[in-house]
CHARMM internal coordinates of N, CA and C (Angstrom, degrees):
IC EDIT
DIST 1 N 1 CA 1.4416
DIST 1 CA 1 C 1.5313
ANGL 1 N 1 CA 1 C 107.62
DIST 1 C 2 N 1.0059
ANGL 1 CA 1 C 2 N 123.21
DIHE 1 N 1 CA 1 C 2 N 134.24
DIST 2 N 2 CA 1.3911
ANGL 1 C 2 N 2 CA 143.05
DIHE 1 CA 1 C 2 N 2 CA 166.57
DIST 2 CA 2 C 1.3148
ANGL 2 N 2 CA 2 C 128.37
DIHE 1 C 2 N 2 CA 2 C -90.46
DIST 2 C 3 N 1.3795
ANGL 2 CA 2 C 3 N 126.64
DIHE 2 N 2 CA 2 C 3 N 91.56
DIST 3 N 3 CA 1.3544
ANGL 2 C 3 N 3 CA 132.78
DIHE 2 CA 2 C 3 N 3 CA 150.79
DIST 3 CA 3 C 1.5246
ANGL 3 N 3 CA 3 C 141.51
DIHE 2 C 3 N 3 CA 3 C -124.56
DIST 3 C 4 N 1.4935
ANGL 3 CA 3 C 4 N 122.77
DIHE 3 N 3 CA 3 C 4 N 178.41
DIST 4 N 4 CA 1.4424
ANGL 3 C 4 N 4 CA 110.43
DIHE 3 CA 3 C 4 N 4 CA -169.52
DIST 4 CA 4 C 1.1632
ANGL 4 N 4 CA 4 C 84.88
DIHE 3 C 4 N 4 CA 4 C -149.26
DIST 4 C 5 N 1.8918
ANGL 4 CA 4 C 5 N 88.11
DIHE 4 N 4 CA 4 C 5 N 133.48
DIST 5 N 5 CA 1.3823
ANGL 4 C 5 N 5 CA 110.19
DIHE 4 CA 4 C 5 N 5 CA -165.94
DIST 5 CA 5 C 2.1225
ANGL 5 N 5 CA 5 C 91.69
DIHE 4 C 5 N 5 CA 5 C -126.82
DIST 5 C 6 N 1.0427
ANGL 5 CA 5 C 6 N 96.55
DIHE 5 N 5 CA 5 C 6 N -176.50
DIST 6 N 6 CA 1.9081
ANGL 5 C 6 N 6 CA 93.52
DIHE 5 CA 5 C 6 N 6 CA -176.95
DIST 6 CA 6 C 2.0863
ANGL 6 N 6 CA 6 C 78.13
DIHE 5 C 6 N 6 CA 6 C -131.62
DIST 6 C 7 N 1.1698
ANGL 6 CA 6 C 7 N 81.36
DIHE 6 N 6 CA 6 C 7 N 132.03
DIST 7 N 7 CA 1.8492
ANGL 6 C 7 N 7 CA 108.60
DIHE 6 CA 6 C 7 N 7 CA 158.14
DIST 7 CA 7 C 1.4048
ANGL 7 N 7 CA 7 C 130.05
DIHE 6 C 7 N 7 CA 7 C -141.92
DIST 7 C 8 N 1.2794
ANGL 7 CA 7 C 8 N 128.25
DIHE 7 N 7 CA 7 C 8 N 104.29
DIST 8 N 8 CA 1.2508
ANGL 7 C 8 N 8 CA 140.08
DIHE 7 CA 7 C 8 N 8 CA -173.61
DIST 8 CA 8 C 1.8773
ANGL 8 N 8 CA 8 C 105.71
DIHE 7 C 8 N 8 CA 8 C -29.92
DIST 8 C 9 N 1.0817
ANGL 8 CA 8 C 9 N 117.42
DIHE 8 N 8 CA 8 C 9 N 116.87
DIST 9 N 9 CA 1.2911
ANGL 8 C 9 N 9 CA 142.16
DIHE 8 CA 8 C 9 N 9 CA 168.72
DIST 9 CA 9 C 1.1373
ANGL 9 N 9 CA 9 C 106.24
DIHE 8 C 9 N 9 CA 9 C -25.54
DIST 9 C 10 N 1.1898
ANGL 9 CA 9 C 10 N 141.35
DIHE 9 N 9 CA 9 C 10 N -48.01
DIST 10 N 10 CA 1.7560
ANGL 9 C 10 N 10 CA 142.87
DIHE 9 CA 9 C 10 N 10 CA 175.98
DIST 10 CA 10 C 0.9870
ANGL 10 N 10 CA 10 C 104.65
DIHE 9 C 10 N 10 CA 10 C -63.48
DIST 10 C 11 N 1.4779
ANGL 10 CA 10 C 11 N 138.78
DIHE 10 N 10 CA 10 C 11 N -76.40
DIST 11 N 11 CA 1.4015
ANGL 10 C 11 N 11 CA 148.82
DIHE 10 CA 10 C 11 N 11 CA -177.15
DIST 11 CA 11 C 1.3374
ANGL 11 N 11 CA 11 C 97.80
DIHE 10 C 11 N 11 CA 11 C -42.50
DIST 11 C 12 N 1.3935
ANGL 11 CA 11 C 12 N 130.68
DIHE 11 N 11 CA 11 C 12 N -46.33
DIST 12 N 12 CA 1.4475
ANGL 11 C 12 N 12 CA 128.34
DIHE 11 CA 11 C 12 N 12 CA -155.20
DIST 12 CA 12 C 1.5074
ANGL 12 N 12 CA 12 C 93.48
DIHE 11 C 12 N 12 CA 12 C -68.39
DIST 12 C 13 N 1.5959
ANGL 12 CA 12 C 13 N 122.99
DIHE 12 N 12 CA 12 C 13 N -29.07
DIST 13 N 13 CA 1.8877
ANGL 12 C 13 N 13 CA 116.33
DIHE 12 CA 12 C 13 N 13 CA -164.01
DIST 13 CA 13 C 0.9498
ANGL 13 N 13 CA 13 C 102.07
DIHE 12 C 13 N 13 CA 13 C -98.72
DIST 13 C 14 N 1.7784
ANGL 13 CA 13 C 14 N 120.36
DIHE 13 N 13 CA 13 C 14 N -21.83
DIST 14 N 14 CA 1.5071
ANGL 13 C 14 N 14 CA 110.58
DIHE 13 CA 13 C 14 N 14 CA 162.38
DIST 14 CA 14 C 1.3049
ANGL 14 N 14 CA 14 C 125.01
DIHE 13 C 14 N 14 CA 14 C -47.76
DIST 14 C 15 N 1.5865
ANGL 14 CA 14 C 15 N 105.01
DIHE 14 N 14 CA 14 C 15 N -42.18
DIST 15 N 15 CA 1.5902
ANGL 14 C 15 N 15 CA 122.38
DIHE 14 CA 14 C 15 N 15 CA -150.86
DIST 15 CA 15 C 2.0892
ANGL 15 N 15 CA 15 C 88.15
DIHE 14 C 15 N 15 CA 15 C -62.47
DIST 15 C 16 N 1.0789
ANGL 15 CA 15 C 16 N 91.70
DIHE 15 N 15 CA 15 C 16 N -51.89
DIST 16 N 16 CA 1.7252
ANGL 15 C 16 N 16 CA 114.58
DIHE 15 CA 15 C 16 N 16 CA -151.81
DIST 16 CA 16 C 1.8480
ANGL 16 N 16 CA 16 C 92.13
DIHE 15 C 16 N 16 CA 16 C -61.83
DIST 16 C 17 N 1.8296
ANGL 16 CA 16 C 17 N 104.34
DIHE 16 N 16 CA 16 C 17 N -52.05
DIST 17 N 17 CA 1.6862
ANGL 16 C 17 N 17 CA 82.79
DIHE 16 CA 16 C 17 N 17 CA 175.02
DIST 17 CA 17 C 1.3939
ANGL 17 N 17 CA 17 C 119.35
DIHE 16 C 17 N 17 CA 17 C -73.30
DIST 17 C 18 N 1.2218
ANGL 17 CA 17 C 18 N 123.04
DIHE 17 N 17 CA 17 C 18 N -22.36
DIST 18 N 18 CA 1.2394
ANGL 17 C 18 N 18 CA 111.90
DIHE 17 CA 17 C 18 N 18 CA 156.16
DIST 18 CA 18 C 1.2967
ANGL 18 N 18 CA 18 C 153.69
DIHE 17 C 18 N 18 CA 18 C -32.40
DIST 18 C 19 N 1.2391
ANGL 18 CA 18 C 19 N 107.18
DIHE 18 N 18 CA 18 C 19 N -71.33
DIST 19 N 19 CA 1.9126
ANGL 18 C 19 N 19 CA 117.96
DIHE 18 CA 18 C 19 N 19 CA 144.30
DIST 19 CA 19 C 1.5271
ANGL 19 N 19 CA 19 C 139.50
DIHE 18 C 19 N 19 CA 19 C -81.69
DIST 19 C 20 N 1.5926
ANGL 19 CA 19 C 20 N 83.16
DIHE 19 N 19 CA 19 C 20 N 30.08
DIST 20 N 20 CA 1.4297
ANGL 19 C 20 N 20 CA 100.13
DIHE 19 CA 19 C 20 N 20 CA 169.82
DIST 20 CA 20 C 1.6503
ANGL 20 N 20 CA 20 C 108.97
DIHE 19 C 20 N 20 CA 20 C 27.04
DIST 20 C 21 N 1.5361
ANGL 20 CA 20 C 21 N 102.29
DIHE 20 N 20 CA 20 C 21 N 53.21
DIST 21 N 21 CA 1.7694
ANGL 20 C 21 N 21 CA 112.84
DIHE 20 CA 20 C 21 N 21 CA 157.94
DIST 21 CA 21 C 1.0742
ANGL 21 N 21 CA 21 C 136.07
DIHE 20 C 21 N 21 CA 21 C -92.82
DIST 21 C 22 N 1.2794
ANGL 21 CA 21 C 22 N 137.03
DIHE 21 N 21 CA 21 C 22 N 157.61
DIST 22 N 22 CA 1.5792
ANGL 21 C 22 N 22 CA 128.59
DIHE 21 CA 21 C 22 N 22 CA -139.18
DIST 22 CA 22 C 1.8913
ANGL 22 N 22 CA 22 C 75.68
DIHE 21 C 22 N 22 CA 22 C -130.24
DIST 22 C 23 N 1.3367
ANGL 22 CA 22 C 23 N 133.00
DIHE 22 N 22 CA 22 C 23 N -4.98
DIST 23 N 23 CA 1.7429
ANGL 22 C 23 N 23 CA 112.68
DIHE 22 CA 22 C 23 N 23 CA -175.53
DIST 23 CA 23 C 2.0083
ANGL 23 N 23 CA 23 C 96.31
DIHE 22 C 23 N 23 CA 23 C -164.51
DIST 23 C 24 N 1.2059
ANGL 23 CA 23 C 24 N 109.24
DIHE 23 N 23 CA 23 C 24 N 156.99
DIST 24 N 24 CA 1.4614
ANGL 23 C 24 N 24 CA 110.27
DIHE 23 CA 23 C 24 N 24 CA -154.99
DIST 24 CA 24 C 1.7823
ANGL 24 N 24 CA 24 C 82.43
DIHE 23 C 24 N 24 CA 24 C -75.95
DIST 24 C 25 N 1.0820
ANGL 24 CA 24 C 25 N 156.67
DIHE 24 N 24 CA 24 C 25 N -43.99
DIST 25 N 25 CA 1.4597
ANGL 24 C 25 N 25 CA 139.90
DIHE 24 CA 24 C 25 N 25 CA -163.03
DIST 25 CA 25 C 1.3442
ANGL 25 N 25 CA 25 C 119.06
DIHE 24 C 25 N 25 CA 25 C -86.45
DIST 25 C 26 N 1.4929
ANGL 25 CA 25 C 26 N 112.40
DIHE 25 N 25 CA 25 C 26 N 0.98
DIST 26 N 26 CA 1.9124
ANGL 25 C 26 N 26 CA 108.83
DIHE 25 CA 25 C 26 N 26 CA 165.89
DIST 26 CA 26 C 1.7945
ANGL 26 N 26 CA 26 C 90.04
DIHE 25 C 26 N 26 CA 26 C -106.56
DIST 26 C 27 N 1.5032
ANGL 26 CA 26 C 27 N 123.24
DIHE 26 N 26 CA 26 C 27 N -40.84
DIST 27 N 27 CA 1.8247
ANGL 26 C 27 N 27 CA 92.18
DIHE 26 CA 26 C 27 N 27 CA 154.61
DIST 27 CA 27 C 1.6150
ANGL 27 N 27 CA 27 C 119.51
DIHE 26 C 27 N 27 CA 27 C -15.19
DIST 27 C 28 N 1.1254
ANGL 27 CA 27 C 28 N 93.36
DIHE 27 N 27 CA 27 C 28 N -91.62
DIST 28 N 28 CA 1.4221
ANGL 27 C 28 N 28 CA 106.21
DIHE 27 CA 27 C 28 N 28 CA -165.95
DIST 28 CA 28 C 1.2335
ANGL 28 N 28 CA 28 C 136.86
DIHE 27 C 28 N 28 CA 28 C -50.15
DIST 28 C 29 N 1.8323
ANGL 28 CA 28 C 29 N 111.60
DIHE 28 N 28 CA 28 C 29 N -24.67
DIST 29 N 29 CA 1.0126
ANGL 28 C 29 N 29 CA 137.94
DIHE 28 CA 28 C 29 N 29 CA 162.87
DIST 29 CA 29 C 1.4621
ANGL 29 N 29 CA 29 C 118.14
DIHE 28 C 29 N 29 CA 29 C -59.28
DIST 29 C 30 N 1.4948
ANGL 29 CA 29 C 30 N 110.13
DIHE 29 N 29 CA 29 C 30 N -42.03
DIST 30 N 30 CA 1.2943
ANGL 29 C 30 N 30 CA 114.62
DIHE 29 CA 29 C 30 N 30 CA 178.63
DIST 30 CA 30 C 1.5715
ANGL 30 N 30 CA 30 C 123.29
DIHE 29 C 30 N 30 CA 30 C -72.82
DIST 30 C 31 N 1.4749
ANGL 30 CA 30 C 31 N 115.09
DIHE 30 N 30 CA 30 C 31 N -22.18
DIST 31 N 31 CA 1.4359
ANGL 30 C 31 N 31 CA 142.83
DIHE 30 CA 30 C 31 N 31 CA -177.06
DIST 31 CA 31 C 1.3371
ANGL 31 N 31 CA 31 C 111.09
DIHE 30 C 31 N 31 CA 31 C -81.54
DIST 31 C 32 N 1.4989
ANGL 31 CA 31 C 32 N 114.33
DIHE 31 N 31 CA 31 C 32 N -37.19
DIST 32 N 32 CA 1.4413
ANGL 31 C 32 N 32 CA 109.62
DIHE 31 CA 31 C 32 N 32 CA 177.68
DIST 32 CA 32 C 1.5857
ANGL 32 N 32 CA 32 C 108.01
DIHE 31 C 32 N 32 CA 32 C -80.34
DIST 32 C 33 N 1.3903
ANGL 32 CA 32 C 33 N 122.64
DIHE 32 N 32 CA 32 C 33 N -28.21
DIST 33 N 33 CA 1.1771
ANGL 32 C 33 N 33 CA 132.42
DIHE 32 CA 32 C 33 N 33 CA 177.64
DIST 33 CA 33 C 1.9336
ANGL 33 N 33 CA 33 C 113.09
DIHE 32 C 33 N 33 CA 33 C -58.41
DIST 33 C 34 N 1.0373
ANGL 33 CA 33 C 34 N 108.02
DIHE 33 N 33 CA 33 C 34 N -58.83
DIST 34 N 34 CA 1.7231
ANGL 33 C 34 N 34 CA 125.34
DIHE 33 CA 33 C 34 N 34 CA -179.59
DIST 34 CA 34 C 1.5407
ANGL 34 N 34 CA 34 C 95.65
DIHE 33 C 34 N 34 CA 34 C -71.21
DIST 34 C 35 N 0.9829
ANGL 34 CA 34 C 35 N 144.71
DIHE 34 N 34 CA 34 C 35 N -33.17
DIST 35 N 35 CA 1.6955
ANGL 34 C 35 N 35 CA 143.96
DIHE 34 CA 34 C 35 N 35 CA 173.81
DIST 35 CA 35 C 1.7960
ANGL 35 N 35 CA 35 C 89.88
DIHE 34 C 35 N 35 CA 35 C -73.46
DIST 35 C 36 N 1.1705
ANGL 35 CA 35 C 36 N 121.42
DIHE 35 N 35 CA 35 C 36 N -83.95
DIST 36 N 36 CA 1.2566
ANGL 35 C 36 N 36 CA 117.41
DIHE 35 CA 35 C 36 N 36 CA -172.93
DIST 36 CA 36 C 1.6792
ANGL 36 N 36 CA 36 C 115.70
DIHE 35 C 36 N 36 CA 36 C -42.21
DIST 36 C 37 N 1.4875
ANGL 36 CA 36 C 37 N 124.19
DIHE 36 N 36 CA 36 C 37 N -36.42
DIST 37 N 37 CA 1.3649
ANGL 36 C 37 N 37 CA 136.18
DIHE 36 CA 36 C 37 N 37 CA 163.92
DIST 37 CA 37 C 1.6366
ANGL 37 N 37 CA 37 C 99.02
DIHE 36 C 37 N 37 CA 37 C -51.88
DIST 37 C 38 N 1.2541
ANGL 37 CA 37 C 38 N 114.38
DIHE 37 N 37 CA 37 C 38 N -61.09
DIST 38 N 38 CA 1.6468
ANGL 37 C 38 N 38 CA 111.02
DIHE 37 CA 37 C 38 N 38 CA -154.78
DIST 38 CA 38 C 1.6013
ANGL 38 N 38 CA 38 C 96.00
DIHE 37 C 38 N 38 CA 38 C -62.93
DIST 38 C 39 N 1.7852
ANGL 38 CA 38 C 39 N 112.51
DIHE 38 N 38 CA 38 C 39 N -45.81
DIST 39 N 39 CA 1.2808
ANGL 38 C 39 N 39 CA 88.51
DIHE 38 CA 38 C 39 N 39 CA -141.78
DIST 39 CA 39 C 2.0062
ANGL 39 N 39 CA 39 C 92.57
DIHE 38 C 39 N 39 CA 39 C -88.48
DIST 39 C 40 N 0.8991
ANGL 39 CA 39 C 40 N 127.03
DIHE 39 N 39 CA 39 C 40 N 16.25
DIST 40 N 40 CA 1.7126
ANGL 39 C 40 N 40 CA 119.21
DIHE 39 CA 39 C 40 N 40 CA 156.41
DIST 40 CA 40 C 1.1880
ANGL 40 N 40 CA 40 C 107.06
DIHE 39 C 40 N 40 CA 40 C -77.16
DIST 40 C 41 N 1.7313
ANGL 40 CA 40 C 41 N 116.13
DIHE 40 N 40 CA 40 C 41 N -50.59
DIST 41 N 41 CA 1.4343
ANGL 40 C 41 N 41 CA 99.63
DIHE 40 CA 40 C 41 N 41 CA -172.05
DIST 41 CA 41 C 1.8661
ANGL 41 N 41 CA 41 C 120.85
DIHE 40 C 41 N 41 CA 41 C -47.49
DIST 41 C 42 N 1.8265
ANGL 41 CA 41 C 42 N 117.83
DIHE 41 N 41 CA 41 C 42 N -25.46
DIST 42 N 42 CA 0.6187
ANGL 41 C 42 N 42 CA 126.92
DIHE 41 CA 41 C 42 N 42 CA -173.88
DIST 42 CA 42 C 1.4570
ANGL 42 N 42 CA 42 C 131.28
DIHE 41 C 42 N 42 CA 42 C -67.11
DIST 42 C 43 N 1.3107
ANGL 42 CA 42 C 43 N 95.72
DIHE 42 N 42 CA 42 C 43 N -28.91
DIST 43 N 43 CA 1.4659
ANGL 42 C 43 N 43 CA 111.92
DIHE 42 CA 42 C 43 N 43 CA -174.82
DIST 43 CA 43 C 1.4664
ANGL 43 N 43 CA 43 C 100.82
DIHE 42 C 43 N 43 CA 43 C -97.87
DIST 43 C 44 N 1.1956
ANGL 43 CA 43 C 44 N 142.58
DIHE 43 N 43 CA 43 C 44 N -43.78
DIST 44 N 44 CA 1.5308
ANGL 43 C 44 N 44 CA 118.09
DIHE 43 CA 43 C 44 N 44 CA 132.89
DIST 44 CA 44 C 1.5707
ANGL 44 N 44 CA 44 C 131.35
DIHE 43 C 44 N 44 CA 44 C -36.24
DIST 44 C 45 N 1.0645
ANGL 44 CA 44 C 45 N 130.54
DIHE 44 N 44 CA 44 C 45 N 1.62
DIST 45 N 45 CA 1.4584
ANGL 44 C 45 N 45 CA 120.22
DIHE 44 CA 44 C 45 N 45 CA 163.78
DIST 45 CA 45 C 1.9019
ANGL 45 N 45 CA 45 C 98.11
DIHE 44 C 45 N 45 CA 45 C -102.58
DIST 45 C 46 N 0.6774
ANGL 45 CA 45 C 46 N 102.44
DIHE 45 N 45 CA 45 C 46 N -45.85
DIST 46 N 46 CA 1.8682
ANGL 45 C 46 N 46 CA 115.62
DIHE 45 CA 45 C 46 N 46 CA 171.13
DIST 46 CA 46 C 1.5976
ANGL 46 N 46 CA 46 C 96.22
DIHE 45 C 46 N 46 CA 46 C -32.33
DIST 46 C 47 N 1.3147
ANGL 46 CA 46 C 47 N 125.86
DIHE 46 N 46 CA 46 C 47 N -73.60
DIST 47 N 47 CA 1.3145
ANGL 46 C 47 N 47 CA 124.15
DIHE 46 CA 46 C 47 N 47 CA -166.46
DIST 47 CA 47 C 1.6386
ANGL 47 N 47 CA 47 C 112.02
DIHE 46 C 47 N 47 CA 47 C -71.07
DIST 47 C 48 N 1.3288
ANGL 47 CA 47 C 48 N 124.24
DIHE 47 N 47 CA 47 C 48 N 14.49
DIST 48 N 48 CA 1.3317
ANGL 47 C 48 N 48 CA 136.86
DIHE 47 CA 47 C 48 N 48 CA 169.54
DIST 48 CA 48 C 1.5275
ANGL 48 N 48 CA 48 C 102.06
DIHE 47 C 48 N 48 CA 48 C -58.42
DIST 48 C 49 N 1.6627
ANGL 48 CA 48 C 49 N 117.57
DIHE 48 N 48 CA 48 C 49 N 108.19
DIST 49 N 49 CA 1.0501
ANGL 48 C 49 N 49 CA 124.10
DIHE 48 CA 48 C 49 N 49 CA 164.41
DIST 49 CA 49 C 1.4379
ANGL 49 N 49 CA 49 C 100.16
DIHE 48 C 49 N 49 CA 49 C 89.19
DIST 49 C 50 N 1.2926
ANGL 49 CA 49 C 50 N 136.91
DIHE 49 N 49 CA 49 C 50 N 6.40
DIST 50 N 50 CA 1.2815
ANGL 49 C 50 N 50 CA 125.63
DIHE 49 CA 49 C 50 N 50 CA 172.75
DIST 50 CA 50 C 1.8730
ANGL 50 N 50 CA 50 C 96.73
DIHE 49 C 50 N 50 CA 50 C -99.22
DIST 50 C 51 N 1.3633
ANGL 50 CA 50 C 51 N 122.76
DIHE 50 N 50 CA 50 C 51 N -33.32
DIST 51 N 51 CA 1.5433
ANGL 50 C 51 N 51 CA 115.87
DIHE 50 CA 50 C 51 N 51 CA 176.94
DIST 51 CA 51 C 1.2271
ANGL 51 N 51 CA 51 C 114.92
DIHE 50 C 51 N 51 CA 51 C -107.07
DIST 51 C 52 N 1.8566
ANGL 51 CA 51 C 52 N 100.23
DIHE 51 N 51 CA 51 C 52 N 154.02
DIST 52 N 52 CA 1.3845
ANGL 51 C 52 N 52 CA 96.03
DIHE 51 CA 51 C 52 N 52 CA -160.66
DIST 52 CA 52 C 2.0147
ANGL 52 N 52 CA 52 C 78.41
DIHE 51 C 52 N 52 CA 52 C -106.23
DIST 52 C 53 N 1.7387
ANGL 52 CA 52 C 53 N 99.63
DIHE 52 N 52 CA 52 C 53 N 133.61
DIST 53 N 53 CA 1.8006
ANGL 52 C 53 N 53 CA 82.36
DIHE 52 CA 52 C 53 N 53 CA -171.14
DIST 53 CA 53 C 1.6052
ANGL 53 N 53 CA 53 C 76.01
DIHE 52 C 53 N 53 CA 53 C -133.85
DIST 53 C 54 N 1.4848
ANGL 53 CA 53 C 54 N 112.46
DIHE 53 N 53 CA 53 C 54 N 122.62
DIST 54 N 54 CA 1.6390
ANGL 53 C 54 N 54 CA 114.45
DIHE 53 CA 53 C 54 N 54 CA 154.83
DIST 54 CA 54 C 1.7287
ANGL 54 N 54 CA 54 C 132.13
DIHE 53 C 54 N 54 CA 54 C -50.67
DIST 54 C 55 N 1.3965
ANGL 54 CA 54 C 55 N 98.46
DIHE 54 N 54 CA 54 C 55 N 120.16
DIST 55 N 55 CA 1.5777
ANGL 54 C 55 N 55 CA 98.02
DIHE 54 CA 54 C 55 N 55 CA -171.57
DIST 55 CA 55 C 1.5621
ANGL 55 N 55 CA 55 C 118.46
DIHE 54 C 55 N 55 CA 55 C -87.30
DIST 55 C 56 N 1.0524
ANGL 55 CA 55 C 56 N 103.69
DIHE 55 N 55 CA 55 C 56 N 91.16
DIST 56 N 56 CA 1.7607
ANGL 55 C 56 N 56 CA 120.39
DIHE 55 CA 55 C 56 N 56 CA -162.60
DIST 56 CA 56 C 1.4762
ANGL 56 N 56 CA 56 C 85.02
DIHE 55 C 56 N 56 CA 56 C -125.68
DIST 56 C 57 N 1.0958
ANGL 56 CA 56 C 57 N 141.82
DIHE 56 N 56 CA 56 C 57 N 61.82
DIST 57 N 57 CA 1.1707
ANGL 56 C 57 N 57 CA 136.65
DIHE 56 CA 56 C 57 N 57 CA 149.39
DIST 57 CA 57 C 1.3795
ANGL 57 N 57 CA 57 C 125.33
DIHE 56 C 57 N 57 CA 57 C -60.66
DIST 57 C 58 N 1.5408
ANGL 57 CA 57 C 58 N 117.47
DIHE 57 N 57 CA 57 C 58 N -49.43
DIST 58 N 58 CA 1.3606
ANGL 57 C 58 N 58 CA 127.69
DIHE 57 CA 57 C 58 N 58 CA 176.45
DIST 58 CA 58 C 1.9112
ANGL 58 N 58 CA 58 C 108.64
DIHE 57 C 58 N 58 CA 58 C -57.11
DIST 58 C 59 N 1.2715
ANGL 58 CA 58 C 59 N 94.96
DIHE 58 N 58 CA 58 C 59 N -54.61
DIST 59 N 59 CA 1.8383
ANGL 58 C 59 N 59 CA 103.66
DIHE 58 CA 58 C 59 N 59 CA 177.07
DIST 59 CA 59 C 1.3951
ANGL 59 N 59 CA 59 C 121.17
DIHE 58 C 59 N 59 CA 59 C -47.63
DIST 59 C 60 N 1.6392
ANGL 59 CA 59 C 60 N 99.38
DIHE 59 N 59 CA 59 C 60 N -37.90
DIST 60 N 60 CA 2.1139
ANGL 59 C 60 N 60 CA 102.57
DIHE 59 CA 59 C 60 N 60 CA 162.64
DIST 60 CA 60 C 1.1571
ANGL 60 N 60 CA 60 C 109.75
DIHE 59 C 60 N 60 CA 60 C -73.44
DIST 60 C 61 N 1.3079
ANGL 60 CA 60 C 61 N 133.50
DIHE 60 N 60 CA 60 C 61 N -44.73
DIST 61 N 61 CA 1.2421
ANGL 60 C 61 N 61 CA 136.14
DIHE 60 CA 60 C 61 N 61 CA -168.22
DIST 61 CA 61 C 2.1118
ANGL 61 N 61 CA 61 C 106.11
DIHE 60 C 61 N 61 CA 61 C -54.19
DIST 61 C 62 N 1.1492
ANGL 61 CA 61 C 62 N 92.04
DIHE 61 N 61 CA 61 C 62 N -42.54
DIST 62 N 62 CA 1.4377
ANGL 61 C 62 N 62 CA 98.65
DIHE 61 CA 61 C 62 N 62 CA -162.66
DIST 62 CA 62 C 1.7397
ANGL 62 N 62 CA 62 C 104.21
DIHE 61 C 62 N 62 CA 62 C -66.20
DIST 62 C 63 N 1.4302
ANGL 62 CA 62 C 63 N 95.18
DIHE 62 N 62 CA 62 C 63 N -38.05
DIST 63 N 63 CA 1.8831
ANGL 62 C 63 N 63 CA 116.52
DIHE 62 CA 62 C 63 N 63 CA 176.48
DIST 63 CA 63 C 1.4234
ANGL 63 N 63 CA 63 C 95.24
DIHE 62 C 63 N 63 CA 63 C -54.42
DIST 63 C 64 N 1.0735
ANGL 63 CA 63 C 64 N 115.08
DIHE 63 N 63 CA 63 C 64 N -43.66
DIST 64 N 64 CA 1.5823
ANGL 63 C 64 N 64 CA 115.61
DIHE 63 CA 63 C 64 N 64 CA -152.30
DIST 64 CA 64 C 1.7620
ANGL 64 N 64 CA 64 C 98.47
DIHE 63 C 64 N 64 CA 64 C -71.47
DIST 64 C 65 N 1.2896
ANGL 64 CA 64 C 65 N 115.86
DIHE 64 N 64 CA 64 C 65 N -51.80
DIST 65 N 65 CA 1.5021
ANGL 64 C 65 N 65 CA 134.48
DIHE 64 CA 64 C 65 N 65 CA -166.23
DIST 65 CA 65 C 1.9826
ANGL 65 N 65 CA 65 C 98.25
DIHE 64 C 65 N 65 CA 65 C -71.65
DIST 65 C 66 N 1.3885
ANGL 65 CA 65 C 66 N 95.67
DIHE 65 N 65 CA 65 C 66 N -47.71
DIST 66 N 66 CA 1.5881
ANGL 65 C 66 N 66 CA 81.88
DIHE 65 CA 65 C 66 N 66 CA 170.36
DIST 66 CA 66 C 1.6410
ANGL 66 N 66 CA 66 C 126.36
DIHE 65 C 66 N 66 CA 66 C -80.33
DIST 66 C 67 N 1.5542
ANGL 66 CA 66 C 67 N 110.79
DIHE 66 N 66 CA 66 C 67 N -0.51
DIST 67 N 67 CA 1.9703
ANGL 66 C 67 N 67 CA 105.11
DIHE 66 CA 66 C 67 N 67 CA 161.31
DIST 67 CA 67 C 1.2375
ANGL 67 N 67 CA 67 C 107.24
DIHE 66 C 67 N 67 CA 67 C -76.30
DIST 67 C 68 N 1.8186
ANGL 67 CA 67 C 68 N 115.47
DIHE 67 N 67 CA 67 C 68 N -33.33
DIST 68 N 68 CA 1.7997
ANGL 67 C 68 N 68 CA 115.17
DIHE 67 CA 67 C 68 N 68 CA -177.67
DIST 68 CA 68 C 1.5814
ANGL 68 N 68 CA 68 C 107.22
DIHE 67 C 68 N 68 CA 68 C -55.66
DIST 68 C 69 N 0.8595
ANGL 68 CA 68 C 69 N 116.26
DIHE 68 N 68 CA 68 C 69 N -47.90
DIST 69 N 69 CA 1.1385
ANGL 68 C 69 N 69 CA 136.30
DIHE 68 CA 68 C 69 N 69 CA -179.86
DIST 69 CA 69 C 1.5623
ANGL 69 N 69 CA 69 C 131.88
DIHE 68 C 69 N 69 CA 69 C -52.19
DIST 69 C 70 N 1.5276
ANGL 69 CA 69 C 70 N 109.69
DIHE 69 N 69 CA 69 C 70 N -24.00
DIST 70 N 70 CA 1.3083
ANGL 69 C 70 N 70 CA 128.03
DIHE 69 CA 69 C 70 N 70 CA -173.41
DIST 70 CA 70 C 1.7916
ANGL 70 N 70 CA 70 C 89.04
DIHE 69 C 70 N 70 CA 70 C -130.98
DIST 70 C 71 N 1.1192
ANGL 70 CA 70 C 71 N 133.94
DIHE 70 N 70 CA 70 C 71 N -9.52
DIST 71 N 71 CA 1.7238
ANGL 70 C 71 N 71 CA 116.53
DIHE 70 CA 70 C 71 N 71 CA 148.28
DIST 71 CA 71 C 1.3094
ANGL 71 N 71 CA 71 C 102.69
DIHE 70 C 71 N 71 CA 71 C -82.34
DIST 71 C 72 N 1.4233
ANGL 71 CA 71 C 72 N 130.05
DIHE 71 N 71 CA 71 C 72 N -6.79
DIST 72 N 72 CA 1.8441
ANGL 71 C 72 N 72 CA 94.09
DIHE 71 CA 71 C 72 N 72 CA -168.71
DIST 72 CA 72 C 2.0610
ANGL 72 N 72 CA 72 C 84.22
DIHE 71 C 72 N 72 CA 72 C -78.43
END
COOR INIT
IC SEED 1 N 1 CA 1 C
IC BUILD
């Protein structure tokens, strides 16, 4: 998608040493990515203590290793 947005010239060289980008549209690319990253992680920390989620991690894990196991 193609658009043009205006960003103050300072912020814009921050942005760029920041994500160590080599051209102004993988900047930005990378910024919308880590904003969109942060703000899920966020809303998963939000529901901290609102769900009750069983910690059977090991018990999927084991499911998981025995489907590999029955595709080879």
């Amino acid at each position: 998608m193609r658009t043009t947005i205006t960003i103050d010239d300072d912020k814009f060289e921050e942005l760029m040493r920041i994500t160590s980008s080599s051209s102004q549209a993988q900047a930005i690319q990378t910024a919308v990515y880590e904003f969109i990253k942060i703000k899920r992680k966020n809303q998963l920390l939000a529901l901290r203590g609102k769900l009750d989620i069983a910690d059977n991690w090991q018990e999927l894990r084991q499911l998981e290793m025995q489907n590999e196991v029955k595709q080879q």
